[in-house]
C-alpha positions as CSV (number, residue, x, y, z in Angstrom):
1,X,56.7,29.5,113.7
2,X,57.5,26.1,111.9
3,X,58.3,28.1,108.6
4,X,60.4,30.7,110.7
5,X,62.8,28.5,111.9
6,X,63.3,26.5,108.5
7,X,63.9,29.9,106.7
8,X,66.4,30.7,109.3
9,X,68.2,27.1,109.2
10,X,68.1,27.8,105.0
11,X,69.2,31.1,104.8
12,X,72.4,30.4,106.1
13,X,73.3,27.5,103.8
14,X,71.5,29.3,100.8
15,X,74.3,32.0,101.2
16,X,77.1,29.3,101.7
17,X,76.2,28.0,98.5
18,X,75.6,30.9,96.3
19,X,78.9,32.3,97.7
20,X,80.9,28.9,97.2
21,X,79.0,28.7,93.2
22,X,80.0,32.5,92.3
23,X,83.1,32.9,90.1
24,X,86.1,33.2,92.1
25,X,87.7,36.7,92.0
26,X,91.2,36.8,90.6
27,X,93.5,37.4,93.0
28,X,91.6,34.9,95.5
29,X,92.1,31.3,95.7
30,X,89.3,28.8,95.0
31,X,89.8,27.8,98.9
32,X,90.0,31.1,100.3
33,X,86.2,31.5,98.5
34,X,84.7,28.7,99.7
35,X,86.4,29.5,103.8
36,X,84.6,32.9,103.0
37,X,81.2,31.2,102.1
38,X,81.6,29.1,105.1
39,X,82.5,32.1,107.5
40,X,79.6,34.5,105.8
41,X,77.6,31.4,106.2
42,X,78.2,31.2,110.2
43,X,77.7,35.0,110.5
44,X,74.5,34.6,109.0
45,X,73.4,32.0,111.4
46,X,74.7,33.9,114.0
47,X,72.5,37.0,113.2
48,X,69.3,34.7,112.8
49,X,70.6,32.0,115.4
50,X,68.2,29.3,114.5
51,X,70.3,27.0,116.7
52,X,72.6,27.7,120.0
53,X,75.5,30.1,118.5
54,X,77.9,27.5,120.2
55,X,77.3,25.0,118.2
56,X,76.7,27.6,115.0
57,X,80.6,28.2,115.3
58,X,81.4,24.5,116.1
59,X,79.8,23.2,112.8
60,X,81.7,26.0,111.0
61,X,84.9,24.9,112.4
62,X,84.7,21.4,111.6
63,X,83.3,21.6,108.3
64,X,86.1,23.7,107.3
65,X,88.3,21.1,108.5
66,X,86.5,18.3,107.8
67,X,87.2,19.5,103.9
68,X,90.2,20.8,104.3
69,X,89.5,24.6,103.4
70,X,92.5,25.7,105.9
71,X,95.4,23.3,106.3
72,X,97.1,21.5,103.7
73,X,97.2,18.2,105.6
74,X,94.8,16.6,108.1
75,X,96.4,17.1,111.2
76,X,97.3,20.9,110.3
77,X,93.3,21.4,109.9
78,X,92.7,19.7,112.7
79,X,95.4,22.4,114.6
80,X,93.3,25.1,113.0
81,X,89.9,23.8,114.2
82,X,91.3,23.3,118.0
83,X,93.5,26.5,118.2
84,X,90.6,28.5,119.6
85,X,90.6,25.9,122.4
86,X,94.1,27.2,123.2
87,X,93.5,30.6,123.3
88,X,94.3,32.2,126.8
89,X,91.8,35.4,126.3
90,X,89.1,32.7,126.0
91,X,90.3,31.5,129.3
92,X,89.9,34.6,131.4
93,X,86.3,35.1,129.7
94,X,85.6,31.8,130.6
95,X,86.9,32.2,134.1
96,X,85.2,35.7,134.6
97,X,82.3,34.2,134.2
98,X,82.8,32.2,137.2
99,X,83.9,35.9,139.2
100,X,79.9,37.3,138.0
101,X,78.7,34.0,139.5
102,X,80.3,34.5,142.6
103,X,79.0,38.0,143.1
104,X,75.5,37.0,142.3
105,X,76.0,33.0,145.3
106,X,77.6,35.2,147.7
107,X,75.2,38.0,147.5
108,X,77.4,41.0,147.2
109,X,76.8,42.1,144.1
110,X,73.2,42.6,145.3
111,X,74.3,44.4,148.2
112,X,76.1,47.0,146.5
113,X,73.1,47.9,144.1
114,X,71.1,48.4,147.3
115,X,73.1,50.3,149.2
116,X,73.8,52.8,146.6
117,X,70.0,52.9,145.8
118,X,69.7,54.2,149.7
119,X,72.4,56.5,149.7
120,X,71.8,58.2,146.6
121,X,67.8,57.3,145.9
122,X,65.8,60.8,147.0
123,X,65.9,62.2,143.8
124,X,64.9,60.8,140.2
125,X,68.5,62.2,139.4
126,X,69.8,59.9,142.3
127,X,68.7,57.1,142.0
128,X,69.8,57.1,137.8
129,X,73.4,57.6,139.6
130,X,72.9,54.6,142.2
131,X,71.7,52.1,138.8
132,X,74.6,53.6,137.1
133,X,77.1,53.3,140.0
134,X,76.1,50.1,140.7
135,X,76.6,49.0,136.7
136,X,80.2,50.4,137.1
137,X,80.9,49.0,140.5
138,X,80.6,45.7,139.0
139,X,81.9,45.8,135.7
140,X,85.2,45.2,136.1
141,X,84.4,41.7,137.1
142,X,81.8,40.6,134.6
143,X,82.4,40.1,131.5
144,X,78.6,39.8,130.5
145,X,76.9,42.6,130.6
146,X,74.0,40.8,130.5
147,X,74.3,39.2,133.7
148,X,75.5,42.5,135.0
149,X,73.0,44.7,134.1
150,X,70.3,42.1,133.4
151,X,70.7,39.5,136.1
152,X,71.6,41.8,139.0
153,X,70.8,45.4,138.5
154,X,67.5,44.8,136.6
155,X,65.3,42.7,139.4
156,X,66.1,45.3,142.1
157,X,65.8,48.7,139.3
158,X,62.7,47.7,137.9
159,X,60.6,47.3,141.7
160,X,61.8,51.4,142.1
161,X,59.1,52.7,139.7
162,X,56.7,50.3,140.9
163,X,56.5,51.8,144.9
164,X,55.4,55.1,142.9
165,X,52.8,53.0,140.6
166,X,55.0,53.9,137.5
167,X,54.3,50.5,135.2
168,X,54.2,50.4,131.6
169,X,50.6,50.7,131.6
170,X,50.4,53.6,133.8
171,X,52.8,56.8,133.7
172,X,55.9,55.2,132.5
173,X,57.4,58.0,131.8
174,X,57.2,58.8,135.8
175,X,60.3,57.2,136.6
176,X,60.6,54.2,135.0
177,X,61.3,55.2,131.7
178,X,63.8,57.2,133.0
179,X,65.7,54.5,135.0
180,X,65.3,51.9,132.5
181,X,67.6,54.4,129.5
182,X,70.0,55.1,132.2
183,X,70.5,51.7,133.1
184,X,71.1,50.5,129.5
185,X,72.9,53.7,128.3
186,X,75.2,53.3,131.4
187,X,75.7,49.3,131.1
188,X,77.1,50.5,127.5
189,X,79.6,52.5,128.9
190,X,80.9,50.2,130.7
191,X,81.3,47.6,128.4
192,X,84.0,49.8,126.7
193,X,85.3,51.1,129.9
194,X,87.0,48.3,131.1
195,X,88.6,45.3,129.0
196,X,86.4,42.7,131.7
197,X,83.6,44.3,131.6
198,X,82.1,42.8,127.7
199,X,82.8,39.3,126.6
200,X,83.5,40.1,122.9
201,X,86.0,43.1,124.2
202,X,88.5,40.1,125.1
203,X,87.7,38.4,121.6
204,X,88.2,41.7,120.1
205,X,91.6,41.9,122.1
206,X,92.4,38.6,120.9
207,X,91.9,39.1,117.4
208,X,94.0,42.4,117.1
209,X,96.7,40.5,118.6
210,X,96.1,37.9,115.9
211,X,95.9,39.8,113.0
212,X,97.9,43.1,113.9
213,X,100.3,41.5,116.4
214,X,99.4,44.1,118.7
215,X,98.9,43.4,122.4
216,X,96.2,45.6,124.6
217,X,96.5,44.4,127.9
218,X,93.6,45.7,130.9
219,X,95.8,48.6,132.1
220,X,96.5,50.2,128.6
221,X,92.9,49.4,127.6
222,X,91.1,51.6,130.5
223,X,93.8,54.1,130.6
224,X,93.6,54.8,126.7
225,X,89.8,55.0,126.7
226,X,89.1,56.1,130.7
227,X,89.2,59.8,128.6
228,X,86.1,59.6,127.0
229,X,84.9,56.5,129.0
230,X,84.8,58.5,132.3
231,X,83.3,62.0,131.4
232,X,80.5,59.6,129.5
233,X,79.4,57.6,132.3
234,X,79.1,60.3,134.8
235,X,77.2,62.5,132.2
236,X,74.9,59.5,131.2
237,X,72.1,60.1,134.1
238,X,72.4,63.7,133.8
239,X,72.2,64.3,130.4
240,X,68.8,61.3,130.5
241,X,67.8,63.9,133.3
242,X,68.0,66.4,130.8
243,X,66.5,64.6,127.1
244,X,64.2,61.7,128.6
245,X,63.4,63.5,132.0
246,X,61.4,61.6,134.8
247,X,57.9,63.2,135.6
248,X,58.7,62.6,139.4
249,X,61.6,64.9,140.8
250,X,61.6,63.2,144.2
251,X,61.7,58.9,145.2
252,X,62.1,59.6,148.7
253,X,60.5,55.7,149.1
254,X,63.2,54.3,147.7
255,X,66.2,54.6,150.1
256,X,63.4,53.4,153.0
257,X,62.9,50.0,150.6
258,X,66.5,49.8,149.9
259,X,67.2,49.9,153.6
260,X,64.4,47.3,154.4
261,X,65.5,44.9,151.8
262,X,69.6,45.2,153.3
263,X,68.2,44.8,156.6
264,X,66.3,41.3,155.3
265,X,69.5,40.2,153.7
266,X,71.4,40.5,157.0
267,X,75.0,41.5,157.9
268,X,77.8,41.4,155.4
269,X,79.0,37.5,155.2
270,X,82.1,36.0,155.1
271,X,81.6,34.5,151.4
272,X,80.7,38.3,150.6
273,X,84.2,39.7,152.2
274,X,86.2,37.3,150.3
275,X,84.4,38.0,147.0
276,X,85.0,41.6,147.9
277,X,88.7,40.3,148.3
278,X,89.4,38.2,145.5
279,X,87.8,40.4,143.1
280,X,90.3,43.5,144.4
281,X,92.8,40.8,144.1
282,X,92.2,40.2,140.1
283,X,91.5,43.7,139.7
284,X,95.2,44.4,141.1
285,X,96.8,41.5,139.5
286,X,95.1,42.6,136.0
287,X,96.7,45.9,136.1
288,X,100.0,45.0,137.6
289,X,100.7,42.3,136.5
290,X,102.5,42.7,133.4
291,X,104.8,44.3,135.4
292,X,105.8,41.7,138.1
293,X,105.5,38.7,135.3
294,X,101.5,37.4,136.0
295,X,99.5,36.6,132.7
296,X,95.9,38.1,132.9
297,X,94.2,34.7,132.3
298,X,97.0,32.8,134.8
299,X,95.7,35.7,137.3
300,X,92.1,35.0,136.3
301,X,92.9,31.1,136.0
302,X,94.5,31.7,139.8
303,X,91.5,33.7,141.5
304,X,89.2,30.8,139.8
305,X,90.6,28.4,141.7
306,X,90.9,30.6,145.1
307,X,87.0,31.2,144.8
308,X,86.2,27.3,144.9
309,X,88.5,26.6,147.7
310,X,87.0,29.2,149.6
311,X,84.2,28.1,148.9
312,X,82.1,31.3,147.2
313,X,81.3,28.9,144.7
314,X,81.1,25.1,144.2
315,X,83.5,23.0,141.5
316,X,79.9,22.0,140.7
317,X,79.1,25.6,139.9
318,X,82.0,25.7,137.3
319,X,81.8,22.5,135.8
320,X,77.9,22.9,135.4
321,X,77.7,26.8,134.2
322,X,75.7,26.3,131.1
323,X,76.8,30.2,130.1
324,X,80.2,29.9,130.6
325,X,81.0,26.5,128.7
326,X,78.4,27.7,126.1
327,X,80.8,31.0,125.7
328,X,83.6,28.7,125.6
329,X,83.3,26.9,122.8
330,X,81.6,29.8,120.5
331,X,84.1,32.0,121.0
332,X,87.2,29.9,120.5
333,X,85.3,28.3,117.2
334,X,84.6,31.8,116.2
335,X,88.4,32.8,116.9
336,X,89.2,29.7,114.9
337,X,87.1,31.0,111.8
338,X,88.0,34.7,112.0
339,X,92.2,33.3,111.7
340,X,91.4,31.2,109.5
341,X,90.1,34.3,107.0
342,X,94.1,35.0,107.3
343,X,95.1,31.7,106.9
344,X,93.4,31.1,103.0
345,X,94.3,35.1,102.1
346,X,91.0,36.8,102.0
347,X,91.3,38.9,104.3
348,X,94.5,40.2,102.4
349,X,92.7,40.4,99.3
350,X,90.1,42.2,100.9
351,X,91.4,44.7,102.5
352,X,93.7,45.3,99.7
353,X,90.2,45.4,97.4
354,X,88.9,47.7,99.3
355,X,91.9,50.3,100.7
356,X,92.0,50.8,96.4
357,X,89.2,52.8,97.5
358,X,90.6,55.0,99.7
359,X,94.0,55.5,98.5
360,X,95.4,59.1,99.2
361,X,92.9,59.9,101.8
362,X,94.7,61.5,104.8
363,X,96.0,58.9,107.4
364,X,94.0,60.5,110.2
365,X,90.4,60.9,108.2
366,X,91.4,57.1,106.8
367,X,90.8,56.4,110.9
368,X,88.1,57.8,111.6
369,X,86.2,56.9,108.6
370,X,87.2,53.3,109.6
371,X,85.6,53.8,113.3
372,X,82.4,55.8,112.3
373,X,82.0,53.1,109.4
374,X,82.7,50.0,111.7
375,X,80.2,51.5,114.7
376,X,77.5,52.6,112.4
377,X,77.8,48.9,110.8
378,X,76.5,47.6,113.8
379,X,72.7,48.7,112.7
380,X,72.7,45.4,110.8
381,X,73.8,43.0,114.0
382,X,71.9,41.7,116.6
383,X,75.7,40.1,118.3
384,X,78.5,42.6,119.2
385,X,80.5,38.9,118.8
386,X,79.3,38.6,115.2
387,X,80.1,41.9,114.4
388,X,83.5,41.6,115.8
389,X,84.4,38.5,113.9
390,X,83.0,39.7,110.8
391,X,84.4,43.1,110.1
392,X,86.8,43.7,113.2
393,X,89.9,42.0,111.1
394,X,88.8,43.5,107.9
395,X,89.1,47.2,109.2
396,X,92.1,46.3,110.5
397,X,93.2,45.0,107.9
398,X,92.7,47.9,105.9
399,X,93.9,50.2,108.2
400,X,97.3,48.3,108.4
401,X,97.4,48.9,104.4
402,X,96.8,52.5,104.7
403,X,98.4,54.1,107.5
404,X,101.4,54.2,108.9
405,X,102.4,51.4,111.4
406,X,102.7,53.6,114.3
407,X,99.1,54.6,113.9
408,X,97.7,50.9,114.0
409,X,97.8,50.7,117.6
410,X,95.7,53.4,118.2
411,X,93.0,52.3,115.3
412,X,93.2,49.2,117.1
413,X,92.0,50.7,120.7
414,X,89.2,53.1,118.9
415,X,87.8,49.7,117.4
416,X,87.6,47.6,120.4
417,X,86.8,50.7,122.1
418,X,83.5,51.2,120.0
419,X,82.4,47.5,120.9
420,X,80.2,48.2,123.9
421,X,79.2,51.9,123.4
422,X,77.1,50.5,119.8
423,X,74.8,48.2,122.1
424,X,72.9,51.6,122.2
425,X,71.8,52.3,119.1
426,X,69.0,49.9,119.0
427,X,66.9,47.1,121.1
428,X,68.6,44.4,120.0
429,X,72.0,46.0,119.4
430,X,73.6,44.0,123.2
431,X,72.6,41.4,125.5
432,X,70.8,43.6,128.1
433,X,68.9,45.6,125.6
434,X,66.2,43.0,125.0
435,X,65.8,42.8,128.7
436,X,65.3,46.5,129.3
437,X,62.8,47.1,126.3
438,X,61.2,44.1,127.6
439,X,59.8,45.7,130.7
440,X,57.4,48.0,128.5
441,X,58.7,51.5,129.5
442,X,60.3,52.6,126.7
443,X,58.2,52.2,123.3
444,X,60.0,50.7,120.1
445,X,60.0,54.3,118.3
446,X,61.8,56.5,121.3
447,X,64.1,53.7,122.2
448,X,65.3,54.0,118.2
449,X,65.1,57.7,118.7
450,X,67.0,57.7,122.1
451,X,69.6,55.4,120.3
452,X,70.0,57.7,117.8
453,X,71.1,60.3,120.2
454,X,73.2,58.5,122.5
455,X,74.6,56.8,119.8
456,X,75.8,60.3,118.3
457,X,77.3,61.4,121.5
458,X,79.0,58.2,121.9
459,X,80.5,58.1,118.5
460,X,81.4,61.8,118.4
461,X,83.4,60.9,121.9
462,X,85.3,58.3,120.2
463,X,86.0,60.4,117.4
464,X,87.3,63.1,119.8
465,X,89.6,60.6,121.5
466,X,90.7,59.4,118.0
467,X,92.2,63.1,117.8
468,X,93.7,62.8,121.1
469,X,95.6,60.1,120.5
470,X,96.6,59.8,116.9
């Protein structure tokens, strides 16, 4: 274990250095190659994370500074290294955070998993819509879909099988196989359905606008990609139904459990109502609100504040949410480093290094190449935010030198759009995954084979909507 965790604090470094020692290209400026050895350096890490990712990206951040890879002059690298800090979509991630938290204290986002399981749980097929409706009830208003689909839907999913004496050990493939792909596959969905729904889809969001000057807000986001995003998520339980089917037809237990576990939780409370509220309230302002002048993080910023003086959560709660502040600072260190790629010219160089490559390809093939490429490149992560700093403003990049300008936007949305569909190729490929291969019902070989599949009919969506719209 000792030996592991040195070789995964080394490997990092050991790339820094060779990267930083290599000749510089021509074209590229000795600075711009040693940001890039720093940057691959931090993606590294953050693939092995031998230490907290937070603090991965903070070290990256202030050694660049610290040596003045960036800025020209002290105080502009020390601009660079805070101007994550400043960022407004790391804002609303960090105060959606605080919205999952208030679904989980006030109990309603428990409530709403158990009363779909009774209303829809006497049939196998059911009760894969109830996870799956319950998964895309909430996402809207949690941007980790690891707390979504891990923290709430998972303890009350996984005791389903177990009432019909479906375990790992004996006659997974019963039923709780079955749930445990739909609630994964569905949890994927999700995370590209809706801009709130997948921390790194408001990183991703960020970035475009940083690098492509291009702004998605939440309303143009679900309304481009509802097209695919929709058809997929009510299709996911069926088509499991159909390629992983449950041995058991029937749960007719379950909706009697569900309704014995509402009736020990007690009436709907107040704290629950107004979560119910504020979170339509967001949801509203999130839409609307670029037309009547409201910021998505001031609305996010001003529901924040609405749920601790209503008291659905505590100022304790915010100020002591380990996850939230932990997102915080990696993602604004890891906006920091992505910008600064632009800042030194590599990602210039690069793209133009690379588009050599595809010169004279037809505009719409360039796209999709660059969307199949960048979703099948996700095989090699274990973060959907790593991959997104590390190739998200390449491909763009590249795309921006190929295509015409009017097509960029819709590159742009296909991209971000992939981000939470690829969390199903493998078990490791999104937060939840880990969590749902963890319970033992799905062996390593047919999850890969399962991925493989879903993976497929998710790519071959977006690919369709790329047509759509380009």
């Amino acid at each position: 274990m000792l030996q592991s965790q040195t070789f995964k604090i080394a490997l990092p470094i050991i790339v820094a250095i060779i990267i930083a020692i290599m000749p510089t290209p021509e074209g590229l400026s000795v600075n711009a190659q040693y940001f890039f050895a720093v940057f691959l350096g931090v993606i590294v890490a953050l693939i092995l994370e031998p230490i907290p990712a937070a603090l991965i990206g903070l070290i990256g951040v202030s050694f660049s500074a610290a040596f003045g890879l960036v800025g020209e002059t002290a105080k502009a690298n020390r601009d660079w290294a805070l101007s994550g800090f400043s960022n407004g979509v790391i804002w609303l991630i960090f105060a959606a955070f605080m919205f999952a938290l208030g679904y989980k204290k006030s109990g309603l986002g428990k409530r709403i998993a158990l009363l779909l399981v009774k209303a829809l749980g006497k049939t196998s097929l059911g009760l894969g819509y109830a996870v799956a409706f319950a998964d895309g009830i909430l996402s809207p208003f949690m941007p980790s879909n690891t707390a979504r689909s891990a923290g709430t839907i998972f303890p009350i999913a996984i005791n389903i099988p177990q009432m019909f004496n479906s375990t790992p050990e004996n006659e997974p493939r019963k039923l709780g196989a079955y749930i445990s792909w739909v609630a994964i596959a569905a949890t994927c969905v999700t995370s590209s359905m809706f801009l709130t729904a997948l921390a790194p889809n408001l990183l991703a969001v960020s970035l475009v606008e940083k690098n492509a000057g291009i702004l998605i807000s939440w309303g143009e986001w679900f309304s481009t990609l509802a097209l695919i995003m929709i058809p997929l998520f009510l299709l996911v339980p069926y088509i499991t139904y159909l390629v992983y089917p449950p041995e058991q037809k029937t749960s007719p237990e379950a909706p009697t459990w569900a309704a014995k576990e509402l009736d020990a939780m007690g009436p709907i409370t107040k704290k629950e109502l107004i979560m119910l509220g504020l979170g339509v309230l967001a949801l509203v302002m999130w839409i609307f609100g670029k037309s009547i002048g409201i910021n998505g993080t001031v609305a996010a910023l001003v529901v924040l504040c609405l749920l601790v003086l209503t008291k659905v959560i505590d100022w304790e709660d915010v100020i002591t949410n380990k996850a939230a502040i932990n997102v915080f600072i990696w993602f604004a260190t890891l906006v920091a480093m992505a910008s600064g790629l632009k800042k030194v010219g590599y990602l210039k160089w690069a793209a133009g290094l690379i588009s050599s490559w595809l010169a004279g390809v037809d505009p719409v093939n360039i796209v999709i190449i660059l969307v199949v490429l960048f979703f099948l490149f996700h095989y090699l992560f274990a973060s959907v935010t790593a991959h997104v700093v590390a190739l998200l403003p390449l491909f763009l990049g590249i795309g921006m030198n190929l295509i015409p300008a009017e097509m960029v936007p819709s590159l742009a949305i296909l991209l971000v759009g992939s981000l939470g569909l690829m969390g199903i190729i493998t078990p490791y490929a999104t937060g939840p995954s880990p969590i749902w291969y963890g319970a033992g019902y799905i062996s390593q070989a047919t999850w890969w084979k399962l991925g493989a599949i879903f993976g497929a009919l998710f790519l071959a969506s977006l690919v369709l909507l790329g047509f759509i719209i380009l």
